[in-house]
C-alpha positions, 0 to 999 in steps of 0.5 A: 500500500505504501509503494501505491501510495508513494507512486501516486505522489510521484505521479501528481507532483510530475504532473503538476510540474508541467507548465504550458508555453505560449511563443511570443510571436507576431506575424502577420494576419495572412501570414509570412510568404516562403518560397521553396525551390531552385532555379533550374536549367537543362532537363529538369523544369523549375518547380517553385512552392509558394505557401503562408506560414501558420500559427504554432497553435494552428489547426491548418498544416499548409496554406498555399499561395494561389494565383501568383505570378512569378516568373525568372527574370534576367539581368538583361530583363529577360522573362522566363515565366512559371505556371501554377500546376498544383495548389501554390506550386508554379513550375516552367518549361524546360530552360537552357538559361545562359550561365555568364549571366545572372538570374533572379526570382520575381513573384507577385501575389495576388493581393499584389505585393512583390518579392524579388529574389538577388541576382545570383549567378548560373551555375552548370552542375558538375557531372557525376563522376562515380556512384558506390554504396558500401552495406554495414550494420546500420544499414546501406550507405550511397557515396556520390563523387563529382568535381568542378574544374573550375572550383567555382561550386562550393555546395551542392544540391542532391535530389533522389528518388529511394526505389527498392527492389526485394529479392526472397531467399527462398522460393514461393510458388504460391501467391494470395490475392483477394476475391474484388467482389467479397475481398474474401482470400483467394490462393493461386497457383503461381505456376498454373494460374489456377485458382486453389480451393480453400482449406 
């Protein structure tokens, strides 16, 4: 009874520890503008993501940025523009931009507001020079090699798309499916094709 009692104690005075944190945040009503992406050329589109930031307290995740219009500009005024393709995401057509020139991001809202990115110079991504992997206990580890004869690329961007494939050790000859009317198990011979009856 004692170690009951003495556990409910414990329980109460941790309980009663814990205090509710408020941020001290202003921001505004509609929210702050953020805007993610990259200026890209060559065989991949430039995707921009335009969304609102929210309340730490918010019931809502993402606000989008619908209906804005943005467009890559040049410093020699050059327009490439980006349609809206999805709920405040803006992509282009494939670019082929020209890298001695620089090259920045124009977008105007649709409560009219405008936000222009600095005029950053192009740069061609260097070309892959080899892809290894190496497997250990914690799992399988992807090592990419490159190189900028120039030195001129100090950072570097990856993105990939994880696809797996599963070899079994052993051999089945027999797979389950289910029935689309009953969703009841259906066993099928795999070699045969033929439906199995029930056991």
């Amino acid at each position: 009874m004692k170690k009951l009692t003495f556990y409910i104690v414990c329980f109460f005075l941790a309980y009663s520890c814990k205090e509710k944190f408020t941020a001290n945040i202003t921001s505004p009503t509609t929210g702050y503008l953020v805007v993610e992406g990259f200026i890209s050329s060559g065989t991949d589109a430039t995707t921009i993501t335009l969304t609102r930031s929210v309340k730490l307290y918010d019931t809502v995740n993402i606000v989008p940025e619908r209906n804005a219009v943005v467009n890559i500009e040049s410093e020699t005024n050059e327009l490439f523009p980006l349609m809206e393709t999805g709920s405040g995401v803006y992509t282009s057509d494939i670019l082929s931009l020209d890298n001695t020139k620089k090259y920045r991001l124009d977008i105007r809202t649709q409560d009219n507001k405008d936000y222009v990115s600095d005029f950053v110079a192009y740069k061609r991504t260097p070309d892959i020079d080899s892809v290894s992997w190496e497997r250990s206990d914690k799992g399988v580890s992807i090592f990419i090699n490159t190189h900028d004869p120039q030195d001129a690329t100090r950072y570097y961007h990856w993105k990939f798309e994880e696809t797996w494939e599963h070899h079994s050790t052993y051999y089945t000859s027999i797979y389950y499916v289910r029935d689309p009317s009953s969703y009841a198990p259906i066993a099928v011979d795999w070699r045969n094709a033929s439906r199995i009856p029930d056991t």
